[in-house]
TIVOTOR-252197 format. One record per residue (C-alpha): residue number from 1; residue in three letters; x, y, z negated. Coordinates in nm, 2 decimals, padded with zeros to 4 digits. Example, Ala and Ser with C-alpha at 12.3 -4.5 7.8 and 13.67 -1.06 7.14 Angstrom:
<atoms>
+-----+------+--------+--------+--------+
|  nr | rest |     px |     py |     pz |
+-----+------+--------+--------+--------+
|   1 |  ALA |  01.23 | -00.45 | -00.78 |
|   2 |  SER |  01.37 | -00.11 | -00.71 |
+-----+------+--------+--------+--------+
</atoms>
This chain:
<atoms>
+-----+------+--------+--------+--------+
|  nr | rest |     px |     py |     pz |
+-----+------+--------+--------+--------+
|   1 |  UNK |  06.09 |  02.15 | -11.43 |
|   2 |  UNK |  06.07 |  02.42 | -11.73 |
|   3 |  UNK |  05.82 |  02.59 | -11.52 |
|   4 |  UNK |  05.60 |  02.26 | -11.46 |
|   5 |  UNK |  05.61 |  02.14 | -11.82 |
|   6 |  UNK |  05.52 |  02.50 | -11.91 |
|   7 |  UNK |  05.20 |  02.47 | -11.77 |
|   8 |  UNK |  05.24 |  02.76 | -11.54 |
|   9 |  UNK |  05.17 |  02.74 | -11.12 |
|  10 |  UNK |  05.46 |  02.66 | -10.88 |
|  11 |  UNK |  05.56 |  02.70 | -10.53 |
|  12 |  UNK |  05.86 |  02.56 | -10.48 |
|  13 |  UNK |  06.10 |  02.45 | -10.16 |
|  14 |  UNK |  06.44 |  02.28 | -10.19 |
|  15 |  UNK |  06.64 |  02.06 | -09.93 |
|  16 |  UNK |  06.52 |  01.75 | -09.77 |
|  17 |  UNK |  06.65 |  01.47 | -09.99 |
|  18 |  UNK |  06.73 |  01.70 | -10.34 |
|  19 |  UNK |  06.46 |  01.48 | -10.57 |
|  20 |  UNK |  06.12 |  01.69 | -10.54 |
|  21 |  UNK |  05.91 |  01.37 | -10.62 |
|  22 |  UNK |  06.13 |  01.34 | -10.92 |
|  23 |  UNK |  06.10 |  01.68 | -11.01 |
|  24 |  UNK |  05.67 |  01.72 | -11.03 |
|  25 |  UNK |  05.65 |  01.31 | -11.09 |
|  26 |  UNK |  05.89 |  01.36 | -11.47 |
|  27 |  UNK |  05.72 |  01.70 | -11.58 |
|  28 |  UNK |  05.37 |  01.52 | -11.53 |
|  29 |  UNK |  05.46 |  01.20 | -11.68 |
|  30 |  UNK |  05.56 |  01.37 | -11.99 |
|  31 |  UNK |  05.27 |  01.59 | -12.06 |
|  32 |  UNK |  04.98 |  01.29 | -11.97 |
|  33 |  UNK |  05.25 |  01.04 | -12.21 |
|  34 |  UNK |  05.24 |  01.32 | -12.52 |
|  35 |  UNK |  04.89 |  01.41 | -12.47 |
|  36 |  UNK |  04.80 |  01.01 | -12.50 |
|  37 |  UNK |  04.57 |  01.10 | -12.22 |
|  38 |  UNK |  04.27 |  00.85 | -12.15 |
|  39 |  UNK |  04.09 |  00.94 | -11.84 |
|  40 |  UNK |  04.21 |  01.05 | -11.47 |
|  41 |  UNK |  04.36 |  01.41 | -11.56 |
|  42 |  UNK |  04.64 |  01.43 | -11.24 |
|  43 |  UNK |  04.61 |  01.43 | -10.88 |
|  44 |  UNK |  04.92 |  01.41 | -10.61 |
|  45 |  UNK |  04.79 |  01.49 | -10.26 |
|  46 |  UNK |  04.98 |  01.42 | -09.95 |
|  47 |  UNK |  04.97 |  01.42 | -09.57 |
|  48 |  UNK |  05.06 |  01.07 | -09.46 |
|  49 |  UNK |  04.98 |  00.75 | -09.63 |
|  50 |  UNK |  05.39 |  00.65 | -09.65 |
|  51 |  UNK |  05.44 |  00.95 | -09.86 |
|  52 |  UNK |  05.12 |  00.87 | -10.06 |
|  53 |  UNK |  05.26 |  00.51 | -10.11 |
|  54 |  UNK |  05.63 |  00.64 | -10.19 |
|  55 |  UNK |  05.47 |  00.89 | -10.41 |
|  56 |  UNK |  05.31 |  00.58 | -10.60 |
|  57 |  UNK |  05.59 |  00.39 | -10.61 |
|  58 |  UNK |  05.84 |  00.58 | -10.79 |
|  59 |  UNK |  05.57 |  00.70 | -11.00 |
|  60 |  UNK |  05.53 |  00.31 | -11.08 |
|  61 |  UNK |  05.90 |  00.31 | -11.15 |
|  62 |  UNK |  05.92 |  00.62 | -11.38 |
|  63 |  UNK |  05.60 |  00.54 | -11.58 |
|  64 |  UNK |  05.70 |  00.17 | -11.63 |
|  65 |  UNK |  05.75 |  00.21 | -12.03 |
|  66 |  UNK |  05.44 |  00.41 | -12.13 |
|  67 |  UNK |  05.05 |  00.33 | -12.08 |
|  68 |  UNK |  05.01 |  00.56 | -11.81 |
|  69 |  UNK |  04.83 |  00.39 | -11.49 |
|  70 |  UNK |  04.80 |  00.53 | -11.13 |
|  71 |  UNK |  04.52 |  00.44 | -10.81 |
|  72 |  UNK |  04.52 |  00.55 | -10.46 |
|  73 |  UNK |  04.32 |  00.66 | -10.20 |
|  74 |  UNK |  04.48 |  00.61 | -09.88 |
|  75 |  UNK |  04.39 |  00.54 | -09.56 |
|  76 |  UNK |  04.43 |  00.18 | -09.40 |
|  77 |  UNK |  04.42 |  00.04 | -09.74 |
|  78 |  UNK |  04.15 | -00.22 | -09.90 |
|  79 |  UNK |  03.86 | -00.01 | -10.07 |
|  80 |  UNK |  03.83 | -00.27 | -10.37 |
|  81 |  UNK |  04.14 | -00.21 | -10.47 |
|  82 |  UNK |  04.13 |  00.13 | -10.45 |
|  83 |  UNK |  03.82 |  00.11 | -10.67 |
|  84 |  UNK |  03.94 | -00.18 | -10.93 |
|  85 |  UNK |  04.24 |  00.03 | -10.97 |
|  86 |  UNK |  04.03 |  00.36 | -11.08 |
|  87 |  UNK |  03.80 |  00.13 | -11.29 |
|  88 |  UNK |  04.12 |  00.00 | -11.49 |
|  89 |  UNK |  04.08 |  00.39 | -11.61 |
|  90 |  UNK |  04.39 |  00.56 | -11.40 |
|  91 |  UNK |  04.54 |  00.89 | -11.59 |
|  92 |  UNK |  04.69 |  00.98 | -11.24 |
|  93 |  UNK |  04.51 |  00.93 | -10.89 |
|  94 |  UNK |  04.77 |  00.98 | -10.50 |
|  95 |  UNK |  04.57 |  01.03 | -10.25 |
|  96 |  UNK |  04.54 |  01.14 | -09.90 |
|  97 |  UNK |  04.27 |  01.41 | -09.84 |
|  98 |  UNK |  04.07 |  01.23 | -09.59 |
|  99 |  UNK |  04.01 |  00.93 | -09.85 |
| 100 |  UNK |  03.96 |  01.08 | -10.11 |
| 101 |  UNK |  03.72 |  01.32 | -09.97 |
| 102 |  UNK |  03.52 |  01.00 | -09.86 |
| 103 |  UNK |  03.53 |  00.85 | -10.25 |
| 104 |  UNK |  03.45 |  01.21 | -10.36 |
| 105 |  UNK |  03.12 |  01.20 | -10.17 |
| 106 |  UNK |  03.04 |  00.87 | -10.26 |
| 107 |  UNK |  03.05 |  00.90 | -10.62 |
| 108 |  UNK |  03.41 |  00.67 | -10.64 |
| 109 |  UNK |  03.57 |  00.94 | -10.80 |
| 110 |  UNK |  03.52 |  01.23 | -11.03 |
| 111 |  UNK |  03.76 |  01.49 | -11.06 |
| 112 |  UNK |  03.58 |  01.66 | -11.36 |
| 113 |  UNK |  03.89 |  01.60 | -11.64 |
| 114 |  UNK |  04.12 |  01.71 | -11.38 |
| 115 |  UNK |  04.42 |  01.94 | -11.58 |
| 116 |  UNK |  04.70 |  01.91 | -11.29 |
| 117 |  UNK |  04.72 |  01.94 | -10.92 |
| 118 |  UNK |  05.06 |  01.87 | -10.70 |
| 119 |  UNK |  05.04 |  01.96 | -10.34 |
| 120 |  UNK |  05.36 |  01.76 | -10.20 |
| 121 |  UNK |  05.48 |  01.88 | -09.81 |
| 122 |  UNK |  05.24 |  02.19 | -09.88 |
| 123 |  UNK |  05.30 |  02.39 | -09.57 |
| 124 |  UNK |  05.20 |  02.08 | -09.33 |
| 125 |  UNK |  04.88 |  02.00 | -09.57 |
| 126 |  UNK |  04.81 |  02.40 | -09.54 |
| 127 |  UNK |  04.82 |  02.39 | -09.19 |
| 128 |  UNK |  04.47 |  02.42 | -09.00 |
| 129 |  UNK |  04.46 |  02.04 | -08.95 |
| 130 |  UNK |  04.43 |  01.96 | -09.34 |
| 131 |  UNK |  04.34 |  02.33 | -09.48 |
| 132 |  UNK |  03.96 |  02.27 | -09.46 |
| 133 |  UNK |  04.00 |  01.92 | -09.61 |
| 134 |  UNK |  04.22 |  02.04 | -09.88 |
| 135 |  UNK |  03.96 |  02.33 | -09.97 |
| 136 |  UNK |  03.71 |  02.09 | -10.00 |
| 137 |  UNK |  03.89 |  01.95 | -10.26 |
| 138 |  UNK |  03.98 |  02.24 | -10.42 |
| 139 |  UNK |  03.64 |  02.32 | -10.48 |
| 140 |  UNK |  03.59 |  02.06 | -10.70 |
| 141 |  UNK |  03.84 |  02.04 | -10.91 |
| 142 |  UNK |  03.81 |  02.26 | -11.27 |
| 143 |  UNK |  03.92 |  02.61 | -11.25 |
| 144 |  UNK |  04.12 |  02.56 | -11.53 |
| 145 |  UNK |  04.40 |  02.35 | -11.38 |
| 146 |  UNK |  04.74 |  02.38 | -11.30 |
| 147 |  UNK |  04.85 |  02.38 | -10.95 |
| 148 |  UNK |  05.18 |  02.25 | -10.80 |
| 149 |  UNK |  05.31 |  02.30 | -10.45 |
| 150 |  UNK |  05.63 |  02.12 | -10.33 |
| 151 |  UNK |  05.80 |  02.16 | -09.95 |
| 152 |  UNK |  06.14 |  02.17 | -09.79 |
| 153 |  UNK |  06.00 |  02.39 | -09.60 |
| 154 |  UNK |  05.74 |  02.70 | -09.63 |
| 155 |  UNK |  05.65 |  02.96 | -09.36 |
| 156 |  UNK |  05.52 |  03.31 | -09.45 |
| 157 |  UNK |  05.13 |  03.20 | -09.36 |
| 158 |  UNK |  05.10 |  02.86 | -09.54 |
| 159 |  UNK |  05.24 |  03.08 | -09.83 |
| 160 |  UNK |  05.00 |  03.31 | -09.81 |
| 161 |  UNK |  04.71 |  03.05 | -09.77 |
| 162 |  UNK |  04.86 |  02.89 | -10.09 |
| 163 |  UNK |  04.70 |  03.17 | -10.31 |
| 164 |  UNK |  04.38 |  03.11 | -10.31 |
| 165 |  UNK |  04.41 |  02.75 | -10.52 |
| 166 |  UNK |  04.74 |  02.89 | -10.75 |
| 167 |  UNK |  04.70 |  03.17 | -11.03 |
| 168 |  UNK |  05.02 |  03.40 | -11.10 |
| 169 |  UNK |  05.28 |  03.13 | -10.92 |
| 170 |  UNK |  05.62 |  03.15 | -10.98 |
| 171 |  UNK |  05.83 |  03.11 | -10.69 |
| 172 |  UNK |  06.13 |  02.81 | -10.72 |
| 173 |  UNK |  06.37 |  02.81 | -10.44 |
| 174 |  UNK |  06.67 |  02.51 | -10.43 |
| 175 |  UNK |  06.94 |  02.58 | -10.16 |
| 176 |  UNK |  06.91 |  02.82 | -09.86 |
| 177 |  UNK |  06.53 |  02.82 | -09.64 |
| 178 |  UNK |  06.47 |  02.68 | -09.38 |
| 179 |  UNK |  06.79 |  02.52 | -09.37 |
| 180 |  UNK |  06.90 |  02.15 | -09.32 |
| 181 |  UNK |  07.13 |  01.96 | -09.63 |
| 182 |  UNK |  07.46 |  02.11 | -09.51 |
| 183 |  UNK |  07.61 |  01.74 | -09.51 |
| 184 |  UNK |  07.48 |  01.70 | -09.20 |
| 185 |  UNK |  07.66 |  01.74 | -08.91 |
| 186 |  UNK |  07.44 |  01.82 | -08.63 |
| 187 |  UNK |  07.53 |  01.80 | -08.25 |
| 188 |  UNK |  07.33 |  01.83 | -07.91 |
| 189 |  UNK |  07.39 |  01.65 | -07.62 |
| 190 |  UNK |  07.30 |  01.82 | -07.32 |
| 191 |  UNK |  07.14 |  01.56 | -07.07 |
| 192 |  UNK |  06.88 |  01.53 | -06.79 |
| 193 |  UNK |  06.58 |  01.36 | -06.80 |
| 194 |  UNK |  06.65 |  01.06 | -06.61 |
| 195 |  UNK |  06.92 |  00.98 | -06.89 |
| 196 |  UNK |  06.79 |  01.03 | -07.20 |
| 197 |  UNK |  06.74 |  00.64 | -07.21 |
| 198 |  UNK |  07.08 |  00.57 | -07.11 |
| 199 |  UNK |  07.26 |  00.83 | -07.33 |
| 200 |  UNK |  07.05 |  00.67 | -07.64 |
| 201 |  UNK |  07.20 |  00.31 | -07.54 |
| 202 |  UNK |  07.54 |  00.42 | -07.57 |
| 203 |  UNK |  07.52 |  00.64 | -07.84 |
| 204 |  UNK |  07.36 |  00.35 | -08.07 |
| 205 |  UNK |  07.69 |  00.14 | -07.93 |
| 206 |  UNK |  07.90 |  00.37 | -08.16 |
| 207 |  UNK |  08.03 |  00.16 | -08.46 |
| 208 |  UNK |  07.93 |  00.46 | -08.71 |
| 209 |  UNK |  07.62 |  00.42 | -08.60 |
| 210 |  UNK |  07.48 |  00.18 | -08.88 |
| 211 |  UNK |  07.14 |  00.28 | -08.91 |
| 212 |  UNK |  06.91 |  00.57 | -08.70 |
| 213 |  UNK |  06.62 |  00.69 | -08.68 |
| 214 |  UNK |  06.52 |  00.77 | -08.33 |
| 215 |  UNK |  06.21 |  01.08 | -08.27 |
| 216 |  UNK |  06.05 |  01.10 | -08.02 |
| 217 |  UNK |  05.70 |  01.40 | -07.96 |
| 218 |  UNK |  05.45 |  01.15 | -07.87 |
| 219 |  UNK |  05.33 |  00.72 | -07.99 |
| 220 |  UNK |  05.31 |  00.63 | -07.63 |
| 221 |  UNK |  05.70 |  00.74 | -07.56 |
| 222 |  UNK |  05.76 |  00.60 | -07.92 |
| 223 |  UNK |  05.65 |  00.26 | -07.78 |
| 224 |  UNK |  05.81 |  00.28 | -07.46 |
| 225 |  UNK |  06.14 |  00.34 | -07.60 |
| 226 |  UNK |  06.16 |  00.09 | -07.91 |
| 227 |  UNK |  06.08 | -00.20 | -07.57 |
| 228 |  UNK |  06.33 | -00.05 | -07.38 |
| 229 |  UNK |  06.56 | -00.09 | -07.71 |
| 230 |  UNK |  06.46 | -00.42 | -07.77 |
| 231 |  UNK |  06.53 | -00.51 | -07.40 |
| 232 |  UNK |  06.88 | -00.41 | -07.47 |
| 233 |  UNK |  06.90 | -00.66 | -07.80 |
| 234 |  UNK |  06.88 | -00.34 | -07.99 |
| 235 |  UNK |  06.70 | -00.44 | -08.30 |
| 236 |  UNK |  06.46 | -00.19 | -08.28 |
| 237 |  UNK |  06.06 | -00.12 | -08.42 |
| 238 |  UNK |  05.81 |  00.18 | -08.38 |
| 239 |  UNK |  05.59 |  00.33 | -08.62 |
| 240 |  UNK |  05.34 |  00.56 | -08.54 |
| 241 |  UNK |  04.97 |  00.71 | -08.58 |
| 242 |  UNK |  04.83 |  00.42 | -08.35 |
| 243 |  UNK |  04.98 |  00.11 | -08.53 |
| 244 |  UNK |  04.76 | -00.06 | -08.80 |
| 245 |  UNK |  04.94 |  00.04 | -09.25 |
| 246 |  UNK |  05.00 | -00.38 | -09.19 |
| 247 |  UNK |  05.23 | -00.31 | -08.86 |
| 248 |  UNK |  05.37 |  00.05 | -09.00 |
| 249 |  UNK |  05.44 | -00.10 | -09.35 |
| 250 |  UNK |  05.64 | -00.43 | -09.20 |
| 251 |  UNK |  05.84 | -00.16 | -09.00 |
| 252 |  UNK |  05.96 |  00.06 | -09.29 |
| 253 |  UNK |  06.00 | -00.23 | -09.48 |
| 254 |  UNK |  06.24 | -00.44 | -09.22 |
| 255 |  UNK |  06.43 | -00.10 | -09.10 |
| 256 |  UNK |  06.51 |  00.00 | -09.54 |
| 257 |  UNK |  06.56 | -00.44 | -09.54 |
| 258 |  UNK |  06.84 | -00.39 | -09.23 |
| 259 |  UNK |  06.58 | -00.67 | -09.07 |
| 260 |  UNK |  06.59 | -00.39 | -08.82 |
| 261 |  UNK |  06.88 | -00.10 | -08.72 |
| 262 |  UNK |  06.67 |  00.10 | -08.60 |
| 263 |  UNK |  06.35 |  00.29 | -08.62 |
| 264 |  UNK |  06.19 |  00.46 | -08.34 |
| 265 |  UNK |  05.91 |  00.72 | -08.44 |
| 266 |  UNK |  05.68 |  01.01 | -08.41 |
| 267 |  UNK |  05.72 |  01.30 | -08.71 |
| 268 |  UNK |  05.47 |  01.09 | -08.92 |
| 269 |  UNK |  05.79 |  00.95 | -09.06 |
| 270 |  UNK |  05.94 |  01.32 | -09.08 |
| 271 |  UNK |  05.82 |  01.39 | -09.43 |
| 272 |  UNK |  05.93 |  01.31 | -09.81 |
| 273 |  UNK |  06.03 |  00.94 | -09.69 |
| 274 |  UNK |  06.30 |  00.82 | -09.90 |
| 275 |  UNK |  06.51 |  00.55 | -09.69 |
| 276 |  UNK |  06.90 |  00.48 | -09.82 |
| 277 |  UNK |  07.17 |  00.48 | -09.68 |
| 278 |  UNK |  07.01 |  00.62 | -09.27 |
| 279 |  UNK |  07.34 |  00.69 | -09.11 |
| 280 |  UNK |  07.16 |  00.92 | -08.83 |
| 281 |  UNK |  06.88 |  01.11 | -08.74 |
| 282 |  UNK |  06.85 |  01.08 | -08.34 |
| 283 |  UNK |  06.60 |  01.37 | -08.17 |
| 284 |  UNK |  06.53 |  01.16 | -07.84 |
| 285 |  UNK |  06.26 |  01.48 | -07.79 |
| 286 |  UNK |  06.35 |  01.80 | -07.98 |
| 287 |  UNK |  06.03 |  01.92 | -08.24 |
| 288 |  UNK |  05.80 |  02.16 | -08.11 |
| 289 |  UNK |  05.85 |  02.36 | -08.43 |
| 290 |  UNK |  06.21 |  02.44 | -08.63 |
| 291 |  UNK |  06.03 |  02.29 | -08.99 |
| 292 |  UNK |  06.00 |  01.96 | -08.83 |
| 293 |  UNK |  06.31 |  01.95 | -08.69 |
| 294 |  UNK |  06.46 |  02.05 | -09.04 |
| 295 |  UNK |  06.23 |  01.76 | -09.20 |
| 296 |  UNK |  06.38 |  01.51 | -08.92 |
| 297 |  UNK |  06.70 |  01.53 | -09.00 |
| 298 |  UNK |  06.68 |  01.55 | -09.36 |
| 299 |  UNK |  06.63 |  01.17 | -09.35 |
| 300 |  UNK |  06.98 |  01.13 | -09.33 |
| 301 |  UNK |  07.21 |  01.24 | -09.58 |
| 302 |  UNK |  06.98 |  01.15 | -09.91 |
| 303 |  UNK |  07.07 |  01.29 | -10.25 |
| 304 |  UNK |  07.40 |  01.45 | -10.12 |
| 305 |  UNK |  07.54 |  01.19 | -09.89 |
| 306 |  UNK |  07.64 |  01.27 | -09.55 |
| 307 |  UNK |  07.48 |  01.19 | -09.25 |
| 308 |  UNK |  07.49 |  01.33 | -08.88 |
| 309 |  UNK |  07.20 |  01.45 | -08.64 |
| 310 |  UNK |  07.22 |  01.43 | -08.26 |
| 311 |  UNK |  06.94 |  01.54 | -08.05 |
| 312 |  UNK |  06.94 |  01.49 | -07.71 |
| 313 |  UNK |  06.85 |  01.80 | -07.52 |
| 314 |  UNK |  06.74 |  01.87 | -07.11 |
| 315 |  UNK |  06.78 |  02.18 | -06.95 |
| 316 |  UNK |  06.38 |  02.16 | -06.97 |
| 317 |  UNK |  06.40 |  02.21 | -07.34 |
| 318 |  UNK |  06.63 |  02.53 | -07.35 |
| 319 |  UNK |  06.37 |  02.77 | -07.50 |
| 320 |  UNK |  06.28 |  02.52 | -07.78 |
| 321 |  UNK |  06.68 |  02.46 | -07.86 |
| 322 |  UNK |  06.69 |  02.86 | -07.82 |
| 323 |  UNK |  06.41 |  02.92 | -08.11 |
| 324 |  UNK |  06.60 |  02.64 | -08.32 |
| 325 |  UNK |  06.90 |  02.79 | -08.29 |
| 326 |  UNK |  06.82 |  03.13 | -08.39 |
| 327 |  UNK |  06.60 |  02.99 | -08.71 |
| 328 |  UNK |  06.93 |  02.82 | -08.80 |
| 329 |  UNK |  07.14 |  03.12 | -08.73 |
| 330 |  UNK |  07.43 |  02.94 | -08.56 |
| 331 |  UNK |  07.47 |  02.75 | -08.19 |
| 332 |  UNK |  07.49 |  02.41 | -08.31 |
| 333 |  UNK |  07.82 |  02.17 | -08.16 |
| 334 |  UNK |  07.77 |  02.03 | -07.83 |
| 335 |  UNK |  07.90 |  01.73 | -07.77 |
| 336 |  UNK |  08.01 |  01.52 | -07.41 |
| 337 |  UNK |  07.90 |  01.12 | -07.42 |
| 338 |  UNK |  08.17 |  00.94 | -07.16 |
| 339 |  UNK |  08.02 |  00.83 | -06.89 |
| 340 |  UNK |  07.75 |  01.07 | -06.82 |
| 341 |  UNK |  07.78 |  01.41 | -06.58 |
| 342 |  UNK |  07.84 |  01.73 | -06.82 |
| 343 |  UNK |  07.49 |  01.98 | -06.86 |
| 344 |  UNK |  07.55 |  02.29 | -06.93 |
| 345 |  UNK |  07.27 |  02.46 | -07.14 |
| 346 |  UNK |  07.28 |  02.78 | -07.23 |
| 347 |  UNK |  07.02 |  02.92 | -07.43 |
| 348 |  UNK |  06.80 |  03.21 | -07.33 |
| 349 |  UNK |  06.85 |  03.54 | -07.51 |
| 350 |  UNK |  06.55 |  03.75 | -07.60 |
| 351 |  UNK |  06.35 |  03.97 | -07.37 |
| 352 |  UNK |  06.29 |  04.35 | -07.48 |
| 353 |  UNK |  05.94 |  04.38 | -07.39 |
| 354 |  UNK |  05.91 |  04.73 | -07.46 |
| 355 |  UNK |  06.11 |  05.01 | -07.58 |
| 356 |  UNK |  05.91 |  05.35 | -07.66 |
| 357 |  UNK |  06.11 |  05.69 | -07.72 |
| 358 |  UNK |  06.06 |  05.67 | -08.13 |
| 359 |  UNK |  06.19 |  05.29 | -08.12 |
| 360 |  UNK |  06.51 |  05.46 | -07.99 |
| 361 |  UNK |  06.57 |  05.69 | -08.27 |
| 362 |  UNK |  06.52 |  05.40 | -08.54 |
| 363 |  UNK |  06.79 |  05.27 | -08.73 |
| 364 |  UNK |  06.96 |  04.98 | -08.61 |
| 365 |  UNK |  06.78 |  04.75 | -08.90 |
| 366 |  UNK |  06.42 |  04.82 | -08.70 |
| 367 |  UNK |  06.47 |  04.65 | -08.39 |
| 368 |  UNK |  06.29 |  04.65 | -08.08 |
| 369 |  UNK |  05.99 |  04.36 | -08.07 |
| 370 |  UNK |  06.12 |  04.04 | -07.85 |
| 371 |  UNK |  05.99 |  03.73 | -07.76 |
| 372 |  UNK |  06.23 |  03.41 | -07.61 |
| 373 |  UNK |  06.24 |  03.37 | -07.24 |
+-----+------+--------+--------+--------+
</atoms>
C-alpha cells in the first residue's frame, strides 16, 4: 500500500487468499476520493469475467461512502448497461481485455484521462493468450500513468514481459513464492483411472467435507462428473468456459448460498475468487502447470483459515506430480481411502542428459542440466 499510494509502479505476489483486491482497490479509492476526481481516471483488468465481477463488487463495497462510481466491460454481460454505466461519468472502469478492446474500437470508451493501471492475476493475463490483447491496450493508455501488477503467482518470463508497460517497479513479495497458504494441508491419493469417480464419491461422504471444489483439466469431464454427482444425490453444479454468465453466475451464487455443496470446475474458477468458508479444494485431474495448482488450492483456507487439498493422482500422472513436487520442495502426504486397492506412485527422479569433463570440475552449486523422466 505505501508504495501504491506513493504513485510509484508495483509488481507484487502474495498468497492466494492474503487480501490483494483490498490492497490495489484502498490505495486507488483514496487517491481518486482526495483528488475529487470527475472523469474515468482508473482501470482494473482481469482474465475471467468472475474476477472482473468480484473485482466490482468489493470495489462497490469499499467506495460505498464517497462519490466515486465504477462500469464494466465484461463479457456475457448486456452492452446497455455497460454503456449507461460509463455515461453516469465512472472515475473507475473493470474490464476484461477482450471487451474492452471491442468498446475501445468502437468509440464506447476513451482512455485519454487514464492516471492508474492495475493488472490483477498478471502472470496468466501476460501469458501468450492475453499478451497481444493487453498490449493493445497498453498502447492507448497515457504514458504518464501508474502501473500496478498483482499475482499469487509470477514466473521469471511473465516478469520479464511485465517491463515494457511498468517504469522503475518496485518489487513486493508477501509470504514464500510459489507456495500454497501453509494452512493447507495437502494430500494425494494414488488411484487408477477406472476409480477416480469412485474415490471422489467416498471422499465427499467424509463429514469434514462441508464444502469442495472439485477440478477437473477439461468442460466436457467437468460436465460429466457434476451428472455423475448428481446421480449420486450429491448436490452438485459445473461451471465452465462453455456455460452461458446466466448458468455460471447461478452456480457461484448457489455453491457461496450452500444451495449447492459442491462445485465442479475447470481453472476458470482457479483465480482471485473469493468464496467463504470452501472446506476443500479436490484436484479430480492434477494442473498441467504448478501456478495453477497453487491457485487451486488457494480457494480453500481464505484469509488465514484452514482448509485441506486432495488431489487424486494415477500412475499416468507421475511426471506431472514429479514437477509439482519439486516446485513445492517436499513429497506431499499420501493418503489410503478404505475400500480401494493401494497405488504405489513413485515419482520419477531427473535424467542427467549430459555430463561434459568441465561440468565435472564445477562446484557442487552448478549442477548438471536435467529434465523429468
Amino acid at each position: 500500500m505505501p508504495t501504491a499510494l506513493a504513485g510509484g509502479d508495483l509488481v507484487a505476489t502474495a498468497e492466494t487468499g492474503s487480501g490483494k483486491t483490498s490492497a490495489f482497490l484502498i490505495p486507488l479509492i483514496d487517491r481518486l476520493h482526495r483528488k475529487q476526481a470527475k472523469q474515468l481516471s482508473a482501470l482494473v483488468i482481469a482474465p475471467t469475467r468472475e474476477l472482473a465481477m468480484q473485482v466490482m463488487h468489493e470495489f462497490e463495497l469499499l467506495a460505498r461512502h464517497t462519490r466515486l462510481r465504477a462500469a464494466r466491460a465484461i463479457g456475457g454481460e448486456s452492452e446497455k448497461r455497460h454503456i449507461e454505466e460509463i455515461r453516469k461519468g465512472a472515475q473507475v472502469m473493470v474490464a476484461c481485455p477482450g471487451r474492452l478492446i471491442d468498446y475501445l474500437e468502437r468509440g464506447i470508451v476513451k482512455l485519454d484521462h487514464l492516471e492508474y493501471v492495475v493488472i490483477d492475476e498478471a502472470d496468466r493475463l501476460l501469458d501468450m493468450g492475453f499478451l497481444p490483447q493487453l498490449r493493445r491496450i497498453m498502447k492507448m493508455a497515457p504514458r504518464e500513468r501508474q502501473t500496478l501488477m498483482f499475482s499469487a503467482t509470477m514466473a521469471s518470463g511473465p516478469e520479464i514481459i511485465a517491463r515494457e508497460f511498468l517504469r522503475n517497479p518496485k518489487r513486493v513479495t508477501v509470504g514464500e513464492k510459489t507456495a500454497p497458504p501453509s494452512s493447507i494441508r495437502q494430500t494425494i491419493c494414488p488411484v487408477t483411472l477406472e476409480n477416480k469417480s469412485p474415490m471422489l464419491l467416498e471422499i465427499l461422504k467424509r463429514p469434514e467435507v462441508e464444502s469442495a471444489i472439485v477440478f477437473t483439466r477439461t468442460k466436457s469431464r467437468a460436465d460429466r462428473i457434476a451428472k455423475m454427482l448428481q446421480r449420486h444425490h450429491v448436490k452438485a453444479v459445473q461451471i465452465h468456459g462453455d456455460r452461458s454468465q446466466g448458468q455460471r453466475n447461478a452456480a457461484l451464487a448457489g455453491f457461496k448460498s450452500r444451495h449447492f455443496r459442491v462445485m465442479v470446475a475447470t481453472d476458470v474458477a482457479a483465480r482471485g475468487l473469493d468464496i467463504p468458508d470452501v472446506s476443500h479444494v479436490i484436484n479430480f485431474d492434477l494442473p498441467e502447470e504448478t501456478e495453477g495448482y497453487i491457485h487451486r488450492i488457494g480457494r480453500t483456507a481464505r484469509m488465514g483459515k484452514a482448509g485441506e487439498a486432495i488431489s487424486l493422482v494415477t500412475p499416468e500422472e507421475r511426471v506431472m506430480l514429479a514437477r509439482l513436487e519439486r516446485t513445492l520442495g517436499n513429497e506431499l502426504e499420501r493418503d489410503h481411502v478404505e475400500g480401494f486397492d493401494k497405488v504405489e506412485i513413485t515419482a520419477p527422479k531427473p535424467v542427467t542428459l549430459f555430463r561434459s569433463s568441465v561440468a565435472r570440475n564445477r562446484s557442487a552449486r552448478n549442477r548438471p542440466r536435467s529434465r523429468w523422466a
